[in-house]
VMD Tcl script that draws the C-alpha trace (Angstrom):
set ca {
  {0.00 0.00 0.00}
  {1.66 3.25 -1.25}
  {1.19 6.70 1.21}
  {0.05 9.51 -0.89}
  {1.82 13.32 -0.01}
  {-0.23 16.04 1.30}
  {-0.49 18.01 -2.01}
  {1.79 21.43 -2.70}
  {-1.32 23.36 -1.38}
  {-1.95 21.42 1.31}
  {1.57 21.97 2.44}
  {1.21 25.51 1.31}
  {-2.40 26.09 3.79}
  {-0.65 24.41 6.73}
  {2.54 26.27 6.64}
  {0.65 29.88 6.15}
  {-1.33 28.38 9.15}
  {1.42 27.69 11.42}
  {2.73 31.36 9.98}
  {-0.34 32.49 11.08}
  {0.16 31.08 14.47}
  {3.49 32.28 14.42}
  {2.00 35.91 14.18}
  {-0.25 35.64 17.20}
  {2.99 35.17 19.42}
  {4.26 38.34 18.27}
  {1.87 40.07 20.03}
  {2.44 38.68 23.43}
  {4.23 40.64 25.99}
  {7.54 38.65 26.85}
  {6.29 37.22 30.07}
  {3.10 35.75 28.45}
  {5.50 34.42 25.84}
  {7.97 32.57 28.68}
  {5.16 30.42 29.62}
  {4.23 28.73 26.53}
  {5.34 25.77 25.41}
  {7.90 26.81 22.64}
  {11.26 26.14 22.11}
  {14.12 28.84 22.54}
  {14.87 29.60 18.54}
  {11.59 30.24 17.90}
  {10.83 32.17 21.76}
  {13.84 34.08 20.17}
  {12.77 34.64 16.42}
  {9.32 36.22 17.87}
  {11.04 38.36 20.35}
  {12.81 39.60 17.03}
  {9.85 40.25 14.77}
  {8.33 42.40 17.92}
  {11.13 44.60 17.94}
  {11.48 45.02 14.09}
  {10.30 48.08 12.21}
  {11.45 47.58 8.99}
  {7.97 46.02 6.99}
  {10.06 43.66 4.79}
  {12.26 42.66 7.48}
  {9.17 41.88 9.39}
  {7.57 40.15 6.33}
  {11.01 37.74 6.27}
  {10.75 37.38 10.30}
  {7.29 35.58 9.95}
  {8.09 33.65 7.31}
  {11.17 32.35 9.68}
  {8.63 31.90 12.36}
  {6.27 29.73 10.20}
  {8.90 27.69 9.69}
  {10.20 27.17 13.05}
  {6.38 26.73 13.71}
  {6.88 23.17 12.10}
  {8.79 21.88 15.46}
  {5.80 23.34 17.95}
  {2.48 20.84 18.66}
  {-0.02 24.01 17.46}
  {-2.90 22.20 18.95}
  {-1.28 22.98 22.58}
  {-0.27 26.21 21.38}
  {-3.69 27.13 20.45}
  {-5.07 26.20 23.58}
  {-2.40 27.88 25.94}
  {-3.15 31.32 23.62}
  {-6.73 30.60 24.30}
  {-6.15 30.66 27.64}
  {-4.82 33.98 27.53}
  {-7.39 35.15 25.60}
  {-9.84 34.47 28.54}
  {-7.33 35.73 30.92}
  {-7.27 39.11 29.43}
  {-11.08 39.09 28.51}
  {-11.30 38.57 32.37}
  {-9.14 41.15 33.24}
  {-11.08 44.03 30.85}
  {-14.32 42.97 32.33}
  {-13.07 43.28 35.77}
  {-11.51 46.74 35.02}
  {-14.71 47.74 33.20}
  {-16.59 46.61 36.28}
  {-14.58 48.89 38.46}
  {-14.68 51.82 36.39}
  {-18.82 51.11 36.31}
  {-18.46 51.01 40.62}
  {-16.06 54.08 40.68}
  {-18.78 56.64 38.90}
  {-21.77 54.91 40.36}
  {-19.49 55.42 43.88}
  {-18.71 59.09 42.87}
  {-22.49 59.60 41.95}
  {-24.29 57.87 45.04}
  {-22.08 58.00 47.38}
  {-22.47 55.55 50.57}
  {-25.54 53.63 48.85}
  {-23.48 52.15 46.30}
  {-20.44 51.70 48.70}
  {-22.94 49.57 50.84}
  {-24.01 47.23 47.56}
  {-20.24 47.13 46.40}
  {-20.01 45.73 50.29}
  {-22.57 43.35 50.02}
  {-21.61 42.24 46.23}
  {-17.93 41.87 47.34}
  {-18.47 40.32 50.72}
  {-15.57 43.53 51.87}
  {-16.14 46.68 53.72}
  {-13.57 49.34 53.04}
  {-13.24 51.95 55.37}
  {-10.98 54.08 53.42}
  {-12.69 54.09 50.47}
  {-16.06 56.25 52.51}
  {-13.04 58.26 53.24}
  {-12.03 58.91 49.83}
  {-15.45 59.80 49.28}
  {-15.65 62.53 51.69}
  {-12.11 64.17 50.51}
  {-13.69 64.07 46.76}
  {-16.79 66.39 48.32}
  {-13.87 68.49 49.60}
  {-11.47 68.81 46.92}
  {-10.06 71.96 46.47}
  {-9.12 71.65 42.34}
  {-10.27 69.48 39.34}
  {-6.38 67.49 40.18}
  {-7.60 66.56 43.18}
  {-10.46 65.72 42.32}
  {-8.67 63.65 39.61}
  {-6.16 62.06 41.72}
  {-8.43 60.78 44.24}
  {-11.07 59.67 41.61}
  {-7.88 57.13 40.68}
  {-7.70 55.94 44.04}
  {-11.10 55.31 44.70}
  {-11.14 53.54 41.44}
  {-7.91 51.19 42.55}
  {-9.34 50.22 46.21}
  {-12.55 49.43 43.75}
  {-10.58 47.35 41.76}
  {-8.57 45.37 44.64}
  {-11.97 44.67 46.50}
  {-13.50 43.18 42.96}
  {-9.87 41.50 42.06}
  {-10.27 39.74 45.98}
  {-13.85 38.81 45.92}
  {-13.24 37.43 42.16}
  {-10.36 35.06 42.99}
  {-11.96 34.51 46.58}
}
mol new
graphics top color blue
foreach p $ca { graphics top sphere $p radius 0.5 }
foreach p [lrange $ca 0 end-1] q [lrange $ca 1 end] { graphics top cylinder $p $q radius 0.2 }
display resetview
């Protein structure tokens, strides 16, 4: 029984696949990139193509990348990039959900800092606090400055009561 080839195309689709792969890593910032399950030339090659601004320099980069794709199980690879997809999905939805807290905090007052409270399971003195110095602030920087902080005590309570 004689093995047939994967046609030129076929060849041709999987490599621009694996190039296309390739290109997603690029993006990464260089700790998400330590963690996945590459090997060095390649961790190296994409480290390369993110620091490159020349366009056909870049163009050659990716083609080297596709091909050092070849040596890399892309079905792992997919799913470790998916999972920092929904990492950093999570992440903007819990910084959305802050911001959303911070004006409805700045608006109401204590009334929403007692549902936060009860949504987070956390009481936070300092943020009723921050509160009162934002009635009191004497300029729009202030203002501004302590709008930030409310915003980041926001942020650690929902960060806690998330991975609680």
């Amino acid at each position: 029984m004689t093995e047939t080839k994967p046609s030129k195309s076929s060849r041709k689709r999987e490599h621009l696949a694996l190039q296309k792969l390739g290109e997603r890593l690029i993006a990464l910032k260089e700790i998400e990139l330590a963690d996945l399950p590459i090997d060095d030339d390649l961790r190296l090659a994409v480290l390369a193509a993110a620091r490159m601004n020349s366009r056909g320099a870049l163009r050659r980069q990716k083609q080297l990348i596709g091909k050092l794709m070849r040596h890399v199980d892309p079905a792992s690879l997919r799913v470790e990039l998916a999972k920092l997809g929904a990492d950093d999905r999570a992440a903007k939805r819990l910084f959305a959900r802050a911001e959303s807290w911070r004006d409805r905090a700045v608006i109401e007052g204590t009334i929403a800092l007692d549902a936060l409270e009860a949504e987070s399971g956390q009481a936070d003195d300092q943020l009723r606090q921050l509160l009162d110095e934002l009635a009191k602030a004497p300029h729009e920087d202030a203002e501004r400055a302590i709008r930030r902080r409310i915003f980041g005590r926001i942020y650690a309570m929902l960060e806690h009561a998330h991975s609680g």
